[in-house]
C-alpha positions as CSV (number, residue, x, y, z in Angstrom):
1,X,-26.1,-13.2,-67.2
2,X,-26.0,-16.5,-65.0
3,X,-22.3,-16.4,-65.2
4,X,-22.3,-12.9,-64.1
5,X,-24.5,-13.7,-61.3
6,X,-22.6,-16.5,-60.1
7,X,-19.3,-14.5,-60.4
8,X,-21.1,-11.7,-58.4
9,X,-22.5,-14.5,-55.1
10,X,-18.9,-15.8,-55.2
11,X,-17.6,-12.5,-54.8
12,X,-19.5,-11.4,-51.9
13,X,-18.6,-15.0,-49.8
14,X,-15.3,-14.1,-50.7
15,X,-15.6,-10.6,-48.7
16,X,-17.7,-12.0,-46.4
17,X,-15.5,-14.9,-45.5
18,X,-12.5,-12.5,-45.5
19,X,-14.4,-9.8,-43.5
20,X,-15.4,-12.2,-40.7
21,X,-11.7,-13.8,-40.9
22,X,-10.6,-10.6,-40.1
23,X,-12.6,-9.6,-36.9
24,X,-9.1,-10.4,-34.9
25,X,-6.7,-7.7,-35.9
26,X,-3.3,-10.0,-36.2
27,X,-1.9,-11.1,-34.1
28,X,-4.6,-12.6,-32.0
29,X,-3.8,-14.2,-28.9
30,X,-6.4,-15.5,-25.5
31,X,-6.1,-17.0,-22.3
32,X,-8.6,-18.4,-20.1
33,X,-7.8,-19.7,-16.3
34,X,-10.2,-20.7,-13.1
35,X,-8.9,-17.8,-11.4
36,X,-9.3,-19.6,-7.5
37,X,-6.5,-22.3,-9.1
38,X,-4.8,-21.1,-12.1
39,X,-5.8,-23.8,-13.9
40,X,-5.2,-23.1,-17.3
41,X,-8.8,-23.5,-19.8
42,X,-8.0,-22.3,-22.8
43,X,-5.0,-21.0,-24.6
44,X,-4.3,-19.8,-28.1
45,X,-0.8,-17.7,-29.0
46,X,-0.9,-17.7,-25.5
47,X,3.6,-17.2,-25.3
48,X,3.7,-14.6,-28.5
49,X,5.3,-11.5,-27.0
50,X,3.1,-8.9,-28.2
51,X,2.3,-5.2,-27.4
52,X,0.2,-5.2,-24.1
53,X,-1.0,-1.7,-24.7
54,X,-2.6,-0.4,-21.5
55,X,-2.7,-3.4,-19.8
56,X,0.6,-2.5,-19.0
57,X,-0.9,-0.2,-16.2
58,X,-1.9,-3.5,-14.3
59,X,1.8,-4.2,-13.8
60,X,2.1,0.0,-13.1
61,X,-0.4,-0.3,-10.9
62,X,0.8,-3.8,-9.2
63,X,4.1,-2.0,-8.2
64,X,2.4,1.0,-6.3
65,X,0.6,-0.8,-4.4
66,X,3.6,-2.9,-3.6
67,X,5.3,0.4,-3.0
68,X,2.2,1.6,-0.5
69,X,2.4,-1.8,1.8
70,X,6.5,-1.0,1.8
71,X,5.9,2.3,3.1
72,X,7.6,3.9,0.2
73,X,4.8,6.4,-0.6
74,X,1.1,6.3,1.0
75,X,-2.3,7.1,-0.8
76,X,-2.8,10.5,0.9
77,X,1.0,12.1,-0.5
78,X,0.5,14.9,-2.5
79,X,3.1,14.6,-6.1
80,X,4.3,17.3,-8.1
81,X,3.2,16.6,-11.8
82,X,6.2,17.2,-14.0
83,X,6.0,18.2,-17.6
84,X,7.0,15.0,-18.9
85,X,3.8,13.7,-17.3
86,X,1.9,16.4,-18.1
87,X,2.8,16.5,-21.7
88,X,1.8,12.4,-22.2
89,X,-0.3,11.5,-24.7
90,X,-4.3,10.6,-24.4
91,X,-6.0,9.5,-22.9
92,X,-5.2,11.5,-20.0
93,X,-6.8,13.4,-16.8
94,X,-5.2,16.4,-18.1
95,X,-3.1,17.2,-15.5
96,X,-0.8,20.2,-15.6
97,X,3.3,20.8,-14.5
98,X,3.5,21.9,-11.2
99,X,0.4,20.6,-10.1
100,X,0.2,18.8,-7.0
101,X,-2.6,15.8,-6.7
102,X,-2.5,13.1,-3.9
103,X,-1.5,9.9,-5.1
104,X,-4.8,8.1,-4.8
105,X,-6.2,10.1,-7.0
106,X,-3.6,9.6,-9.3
107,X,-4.2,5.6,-9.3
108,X,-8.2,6.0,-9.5
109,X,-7.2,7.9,-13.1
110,X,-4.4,5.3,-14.2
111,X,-7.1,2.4,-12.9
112,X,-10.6,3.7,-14.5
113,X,-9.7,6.0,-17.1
114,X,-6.5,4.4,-18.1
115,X,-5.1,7.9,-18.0
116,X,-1.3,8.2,-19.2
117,X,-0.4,11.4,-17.2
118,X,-1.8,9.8,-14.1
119,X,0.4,6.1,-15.1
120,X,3.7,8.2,-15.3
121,X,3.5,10.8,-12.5
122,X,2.9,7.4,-10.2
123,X,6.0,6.1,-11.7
124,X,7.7,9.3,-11.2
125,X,6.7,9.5,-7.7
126,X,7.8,6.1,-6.7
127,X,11.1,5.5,-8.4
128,X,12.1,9.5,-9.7
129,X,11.8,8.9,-13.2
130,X,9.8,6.5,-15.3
131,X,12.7,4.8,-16.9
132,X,13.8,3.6,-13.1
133,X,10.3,2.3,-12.7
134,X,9.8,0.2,-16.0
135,X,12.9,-1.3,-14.9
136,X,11.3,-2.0,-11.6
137,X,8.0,-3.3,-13.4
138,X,10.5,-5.4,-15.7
139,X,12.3,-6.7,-12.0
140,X,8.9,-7.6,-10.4
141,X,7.2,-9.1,-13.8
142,X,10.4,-12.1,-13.1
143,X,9.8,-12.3,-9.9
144,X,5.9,-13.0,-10.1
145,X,6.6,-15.3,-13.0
146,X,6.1,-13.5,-15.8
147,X,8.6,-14.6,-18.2
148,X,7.9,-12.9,-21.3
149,X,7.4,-9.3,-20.2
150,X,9.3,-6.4,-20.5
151,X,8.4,-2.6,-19.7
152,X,9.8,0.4,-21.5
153,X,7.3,2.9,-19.9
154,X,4.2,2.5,-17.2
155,X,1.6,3.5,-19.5
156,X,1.5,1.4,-22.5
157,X,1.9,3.3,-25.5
158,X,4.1,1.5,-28.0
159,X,7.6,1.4,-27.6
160,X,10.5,-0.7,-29.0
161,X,11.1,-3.9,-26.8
162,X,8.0,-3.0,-24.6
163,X,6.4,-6.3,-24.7
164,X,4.3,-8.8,-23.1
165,X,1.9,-11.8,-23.6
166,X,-2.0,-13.0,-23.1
167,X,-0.3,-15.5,-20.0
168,X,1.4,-12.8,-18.4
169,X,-1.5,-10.9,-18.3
170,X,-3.6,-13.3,-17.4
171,X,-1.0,-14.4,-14.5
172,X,-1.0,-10.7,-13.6
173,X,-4.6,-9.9,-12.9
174,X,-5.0,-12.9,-10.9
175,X,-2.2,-11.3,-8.6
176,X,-4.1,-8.3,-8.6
177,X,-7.2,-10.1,-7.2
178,X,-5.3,-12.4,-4.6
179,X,-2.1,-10.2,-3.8
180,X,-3.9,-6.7,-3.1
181,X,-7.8,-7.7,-2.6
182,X,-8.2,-4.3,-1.0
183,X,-7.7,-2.4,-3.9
184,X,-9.7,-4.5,-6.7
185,X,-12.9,-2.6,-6.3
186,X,-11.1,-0.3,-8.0
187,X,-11.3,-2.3,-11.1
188,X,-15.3,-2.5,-11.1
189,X,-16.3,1.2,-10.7
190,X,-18.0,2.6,-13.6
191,X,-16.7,6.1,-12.6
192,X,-15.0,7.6,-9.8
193,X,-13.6,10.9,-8.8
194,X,-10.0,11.7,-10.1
195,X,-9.3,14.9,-7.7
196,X,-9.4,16.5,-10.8
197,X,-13.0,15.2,-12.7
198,X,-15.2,12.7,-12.9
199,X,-14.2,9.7,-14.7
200,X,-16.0,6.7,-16.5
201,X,-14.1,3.4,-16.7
202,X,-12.8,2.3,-20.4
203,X,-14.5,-1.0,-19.5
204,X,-17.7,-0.2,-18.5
205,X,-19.7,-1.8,-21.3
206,X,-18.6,-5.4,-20.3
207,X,-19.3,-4.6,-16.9
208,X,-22.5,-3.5,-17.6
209,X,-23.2,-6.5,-19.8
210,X,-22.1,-9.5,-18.8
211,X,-23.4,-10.8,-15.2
212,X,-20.7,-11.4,-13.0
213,X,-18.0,-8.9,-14.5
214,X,-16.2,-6.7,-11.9
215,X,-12.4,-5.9,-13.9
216,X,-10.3,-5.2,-14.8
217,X,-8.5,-3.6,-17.9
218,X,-8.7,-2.6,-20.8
219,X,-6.2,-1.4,-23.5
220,X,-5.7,0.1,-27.0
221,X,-2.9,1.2,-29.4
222,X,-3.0,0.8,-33.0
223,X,-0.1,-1.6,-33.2
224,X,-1.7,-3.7,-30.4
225,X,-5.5,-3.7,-31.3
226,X,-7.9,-4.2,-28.9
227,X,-6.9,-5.8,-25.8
228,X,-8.8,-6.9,-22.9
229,X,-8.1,-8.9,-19.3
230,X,-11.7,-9.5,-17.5
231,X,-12.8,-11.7,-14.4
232,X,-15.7,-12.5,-13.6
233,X,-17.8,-14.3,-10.9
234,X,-20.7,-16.7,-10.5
235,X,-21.6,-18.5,-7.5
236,X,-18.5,-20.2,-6.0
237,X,-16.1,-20.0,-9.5
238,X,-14.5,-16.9,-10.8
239,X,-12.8,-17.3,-14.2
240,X,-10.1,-14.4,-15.9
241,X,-10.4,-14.2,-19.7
242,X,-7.4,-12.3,-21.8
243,X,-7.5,-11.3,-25.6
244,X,-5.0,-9.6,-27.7
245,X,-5.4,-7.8,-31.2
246,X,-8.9,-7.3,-30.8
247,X,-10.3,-5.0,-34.7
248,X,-13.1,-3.2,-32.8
249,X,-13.8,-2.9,-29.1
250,X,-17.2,-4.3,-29.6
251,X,-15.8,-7.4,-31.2
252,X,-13.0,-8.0,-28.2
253,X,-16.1,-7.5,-25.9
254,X,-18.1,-10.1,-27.6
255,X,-14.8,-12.6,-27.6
256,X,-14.1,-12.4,-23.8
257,X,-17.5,-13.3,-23.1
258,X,-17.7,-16.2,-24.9
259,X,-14.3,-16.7,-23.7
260,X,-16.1,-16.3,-20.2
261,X,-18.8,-18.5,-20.7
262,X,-16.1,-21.0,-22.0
263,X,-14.3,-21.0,-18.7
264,X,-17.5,-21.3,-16.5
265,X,-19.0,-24.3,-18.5
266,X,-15.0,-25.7,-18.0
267,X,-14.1,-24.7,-14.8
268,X,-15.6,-27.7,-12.2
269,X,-18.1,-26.2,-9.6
270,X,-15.9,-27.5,-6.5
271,X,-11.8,-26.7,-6.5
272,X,-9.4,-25.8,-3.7
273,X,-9.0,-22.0,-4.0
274,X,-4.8,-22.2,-4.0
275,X,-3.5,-18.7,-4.1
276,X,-0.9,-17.1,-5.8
277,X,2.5,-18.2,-3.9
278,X,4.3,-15.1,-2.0
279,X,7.3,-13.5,-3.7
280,X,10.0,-10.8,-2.3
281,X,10.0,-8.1,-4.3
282,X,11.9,-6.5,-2.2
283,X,13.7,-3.3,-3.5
284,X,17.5,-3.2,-3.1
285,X,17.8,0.3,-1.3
286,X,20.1,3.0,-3.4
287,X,23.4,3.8,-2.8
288,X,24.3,7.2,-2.5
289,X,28.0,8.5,-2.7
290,X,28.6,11.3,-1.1
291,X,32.1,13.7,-2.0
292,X,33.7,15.3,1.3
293,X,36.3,18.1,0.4
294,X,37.1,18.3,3.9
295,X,36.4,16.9,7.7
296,X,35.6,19.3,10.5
297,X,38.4,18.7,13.1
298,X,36.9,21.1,15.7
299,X,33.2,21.6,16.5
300,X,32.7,25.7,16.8
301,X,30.0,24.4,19.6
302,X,29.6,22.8,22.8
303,X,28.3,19.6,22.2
304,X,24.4,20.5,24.2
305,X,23.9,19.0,27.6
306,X,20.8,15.9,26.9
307,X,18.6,16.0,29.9
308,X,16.9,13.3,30.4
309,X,13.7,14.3,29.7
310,X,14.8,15.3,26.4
311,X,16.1,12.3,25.7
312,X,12.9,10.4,26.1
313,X,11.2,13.2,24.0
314,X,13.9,12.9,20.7
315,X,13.5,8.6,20.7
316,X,11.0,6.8,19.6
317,X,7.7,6.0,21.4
318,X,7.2,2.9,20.2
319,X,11.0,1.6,21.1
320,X,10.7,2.9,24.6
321,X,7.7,1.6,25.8
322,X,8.6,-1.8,24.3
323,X,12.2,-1.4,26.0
324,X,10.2,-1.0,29.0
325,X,7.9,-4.1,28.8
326,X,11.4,-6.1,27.9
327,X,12.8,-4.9,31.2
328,X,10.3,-4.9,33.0
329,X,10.1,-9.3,32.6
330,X,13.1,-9.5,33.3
331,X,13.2,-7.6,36.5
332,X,10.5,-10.1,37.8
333,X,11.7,-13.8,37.2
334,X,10.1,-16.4,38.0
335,X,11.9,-17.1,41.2
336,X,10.2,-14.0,42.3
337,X,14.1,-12.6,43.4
338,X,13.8,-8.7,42.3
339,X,16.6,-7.0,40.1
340,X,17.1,-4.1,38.6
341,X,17.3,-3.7,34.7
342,X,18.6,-1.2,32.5
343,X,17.1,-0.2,29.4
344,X,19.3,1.1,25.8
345,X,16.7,2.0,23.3
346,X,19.2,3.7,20.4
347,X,16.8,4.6,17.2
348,X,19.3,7.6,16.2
349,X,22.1,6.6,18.4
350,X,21.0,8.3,21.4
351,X,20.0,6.2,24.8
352,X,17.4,6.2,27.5
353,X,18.2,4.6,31.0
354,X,15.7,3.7,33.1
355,X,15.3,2.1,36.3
356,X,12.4,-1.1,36.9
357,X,11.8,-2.4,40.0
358,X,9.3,-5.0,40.8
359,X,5.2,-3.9,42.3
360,X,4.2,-1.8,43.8
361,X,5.2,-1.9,40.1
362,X,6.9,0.6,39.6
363,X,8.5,2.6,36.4
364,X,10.8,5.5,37.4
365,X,12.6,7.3,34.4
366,X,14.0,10.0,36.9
367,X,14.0,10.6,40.4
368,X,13.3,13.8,42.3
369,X,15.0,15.4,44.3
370,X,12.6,17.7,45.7
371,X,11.3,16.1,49.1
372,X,8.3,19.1,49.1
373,X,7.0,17.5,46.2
374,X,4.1,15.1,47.1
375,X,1.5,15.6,45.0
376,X,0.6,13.5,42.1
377,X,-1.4,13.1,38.5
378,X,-3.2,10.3,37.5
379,X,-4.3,10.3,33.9
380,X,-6.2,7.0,33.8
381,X,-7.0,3.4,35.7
382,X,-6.8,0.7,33.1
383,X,-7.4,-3.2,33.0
384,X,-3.8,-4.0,32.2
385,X,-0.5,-3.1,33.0
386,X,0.5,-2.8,29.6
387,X,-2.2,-0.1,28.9
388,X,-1.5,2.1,32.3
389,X,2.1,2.0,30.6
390,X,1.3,3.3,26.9
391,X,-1.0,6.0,28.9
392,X,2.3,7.0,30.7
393,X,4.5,7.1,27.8
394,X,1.8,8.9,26.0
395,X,1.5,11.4,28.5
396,X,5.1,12.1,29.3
397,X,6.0,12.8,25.2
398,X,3.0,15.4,25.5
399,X,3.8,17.1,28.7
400,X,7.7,17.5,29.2
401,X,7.6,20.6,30.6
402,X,5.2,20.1,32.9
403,X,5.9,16.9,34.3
404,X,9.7,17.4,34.8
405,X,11.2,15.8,37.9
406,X,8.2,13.7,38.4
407,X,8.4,9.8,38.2
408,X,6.1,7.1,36.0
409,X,4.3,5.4,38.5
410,X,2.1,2.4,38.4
411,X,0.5,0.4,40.9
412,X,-3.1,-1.4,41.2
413,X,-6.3,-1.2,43.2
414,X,-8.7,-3.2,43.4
415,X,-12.4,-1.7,42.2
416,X,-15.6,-3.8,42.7
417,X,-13.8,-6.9,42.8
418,X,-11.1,-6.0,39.4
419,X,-7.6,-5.4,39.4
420,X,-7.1,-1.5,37.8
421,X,-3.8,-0.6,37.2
422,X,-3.2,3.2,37.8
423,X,-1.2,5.4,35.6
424,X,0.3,8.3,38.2
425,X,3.0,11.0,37.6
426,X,4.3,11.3,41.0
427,X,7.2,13.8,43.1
428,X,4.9,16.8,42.1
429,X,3.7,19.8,43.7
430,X,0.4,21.3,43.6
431,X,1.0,24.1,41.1
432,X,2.4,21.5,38.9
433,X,-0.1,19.3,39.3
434,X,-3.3,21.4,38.8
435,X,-1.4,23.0,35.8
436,X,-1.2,19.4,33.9
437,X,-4.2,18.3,34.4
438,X,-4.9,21.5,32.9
439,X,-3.2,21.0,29.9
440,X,-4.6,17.5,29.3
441,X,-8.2,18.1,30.0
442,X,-8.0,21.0,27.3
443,X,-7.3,18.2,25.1
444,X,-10.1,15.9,25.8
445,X,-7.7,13.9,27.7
446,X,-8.3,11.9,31.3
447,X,-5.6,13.6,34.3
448,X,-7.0,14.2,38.7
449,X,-4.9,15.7,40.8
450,X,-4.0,13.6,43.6
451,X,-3.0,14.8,46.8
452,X,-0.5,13.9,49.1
453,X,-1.3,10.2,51.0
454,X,-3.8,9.6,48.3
């Protein structure tokens, strides 16, 4: 019976010892840094290429909002879900083909529910298929520094060569936090609103638990385990904790907080913040061939007669009223000699001429003909020249019709001691007048009449 017994207690620290041994599904792998230097505080497997599972939406998600700042897409653009989005696996928002869902919405879902649909209609919608973004998130993962990464898909789930490791990761949520601070608070929401549903974040329980925590993602396949990549703050020191191959999300949770702790108690309380340094991920633009089967030798048209109101109507605003500043310098030198300047503004290879001539400064774009026309329009008095002038410009893009024939004018008065520059459409005649002002004061906008000598 004592042998028995003794068999029995040895058999139970051998389960016990094997079932704490195996709290880390294999391969296990961690990273701690002091996220305001980089310094590195702890590192175990930390270069094993392993499966990244959702974290890989960190890197998704890095590449929008690259995409957003380039003026490829913007938050408010509405995206036709395909079916191959549609039809990903969970989790997911549930989003259906044909659907159309602003792109915000879409990155709140791939953000705080980790949602798969969400992850590739974003890829879609930036690059036209998902295979031309995970090549872009591949592209951008070198350029940032991460060595060891390659993307197959922008959601995660397990695929052949779709790899990363715990330093990547952990190099890739401190860009997050330094290269697009505007969009972190994303990462610390416990839910938000998907356009479609409510949604709770898969990483709500640490946030809820350990002080401090405000990201940022989570992940989960069953050939990657449980993975995690946290910050957190206290006082003046933020630390970022990663784990791979966590057995139990409970378990990760637990690590990364003592992994936390760790860094904390490491990190010193007083360190230059030294950010991320700034990379060009520019995007080489695509080249698109084009086959002619024949050129046009004749036009069946008239080529149409610009006027030159038109002109300034088709260009843009922008490019003419800073053509106009240009000129206007250097028709004013600083030996005070006056000369005339002409402006080419060519932003689809059409131009604008104008004439600048020094105060009563003066901007004249065309010149009537019409000696009966004396009446003018002033649609503002401003504190600098520079403001009378994008008041002009504003005005003359709204009103073509009505302002035709008349000249930009702007000269100065002097009001309770102040220079105000006043904005005036001149070489009109009353009709024309009363009719702008008119026009502009039904859209909340400033415009008097001013009569002849005024």
């Amino acid at each position: 019976m004592r042998f028995e017994a003794v068999v029995r207690a040895l058999t139970a620290v051998f389960f016990l010892c094997l079932s704490s041994a195996s709290v880390w599904a294999a391969p296990y792998a961690a990273m701690v840094v002091d996220a305001r230097s980089g310094e590195v505080l702890h590192a175990r497997n930390a270069d094993t290429r392993l499966h990244p599972a959702s974290l890989t939406k960190m890197m998704t998600l890095y590449v929008v909002f690259d995409a957003i700042k380039r003026g490829e897409i913007s938050l408010d653009k509405k995206v036709k879900i395909s079916r191959n989005a549609a039809n990903e696996q969970p989790s997911k928002l549930g989003l259906k083909a044909g659907q159309r869902i602003a792109i915000r919405y879409l990155i709140r879902g791939a953000a705080v529910k980790s949602a798969n649909d969400a992850a590739t209609a974003l890829a879609e919608a930036v690059s036209g298929s998902e295979a031309a973004f995970a090549r872009r998130m591949t592209e951008t993962a070198r350029k940032v520094g991460m060595t060891k990464s390659t993307f197959r898909n922008a959601h995660g789930l397990t695929a052949s060569g779709h790899l990363s490791t715990a330093r990547d990761m952990t190099l890739l949520g401190r860009r997050l936090f330094y290269d697009f601070p505007q969009y972190y608070n994303l990462f610390s929401r416990f839910s938000t609103h998907a356009g479609v549903r409510q949604v709770a974040n898969t990483n709500r329980k640490l946030l809820a638990s350990y002080r401090g925590a405000d990201g940022i993602k989570t992940g989960y396949t069953n050939a990657a385990g449980f993975n995690l990549v946290a910050s957190a703050e206290r006082g003046n020191k933020r630390v970022i904790a990663t784990v791979f191959g966590g057995k139990t999300s409970a378990s990760r949770n637990a690590r990364v907080a003592e992994l936390l702790d760790m860094g904390f108690k490491r990190s010193p309380s007083n360190v230059a913040v030294r950010k991320p340094a700034p990379v060009d991920l520019g995007v080489k633009p695509k080249v698109i061939k084009v086959a002619i089967s024949g050129a046009v030798r004749k036009s069946p048209r008239p080529k149409a007669r610009i006027r030159a109101v038109t002109a300034v109507a088709a260009v843009d605003a922008q490019a003419i009223e800073q053509a106009i500043i240009v000129a206007n310098k250097e028709a004013v030198p600083s030996n005070g000699v006056v000369k005339t300047a002409s402006l080419q503004v060519k932003p689809a290879k059409r131009q604008v001429k104008a004439v600048v001539k020094k105060p009563g400064l003066r901007v004249v774009t065309r010149v009537s003909t019409s000696g009966s026309r004396h009446w003018a329009v002033q649609v503002g008095a401003f504190n600098s020249r520079h403001s009378a002038e994008r008041a002009l410009l504003k005005t003359a893009l709204r009103e073509l019709q009505t302002l035709e024939g008349s000249e930009r004018r702007i000269d100065y008065a002097l009001v309770n001691g102040y220079r105000k520059y006043r904005a005036r459409f001149v070489g009109l005649n009353q009709a024309q007048a009363n009719l702008t002002c008119a026009r502009l004061k039904a859209r909340n906008a400033s415009c008097e009449p001013v009569r002849p000598g005024t």
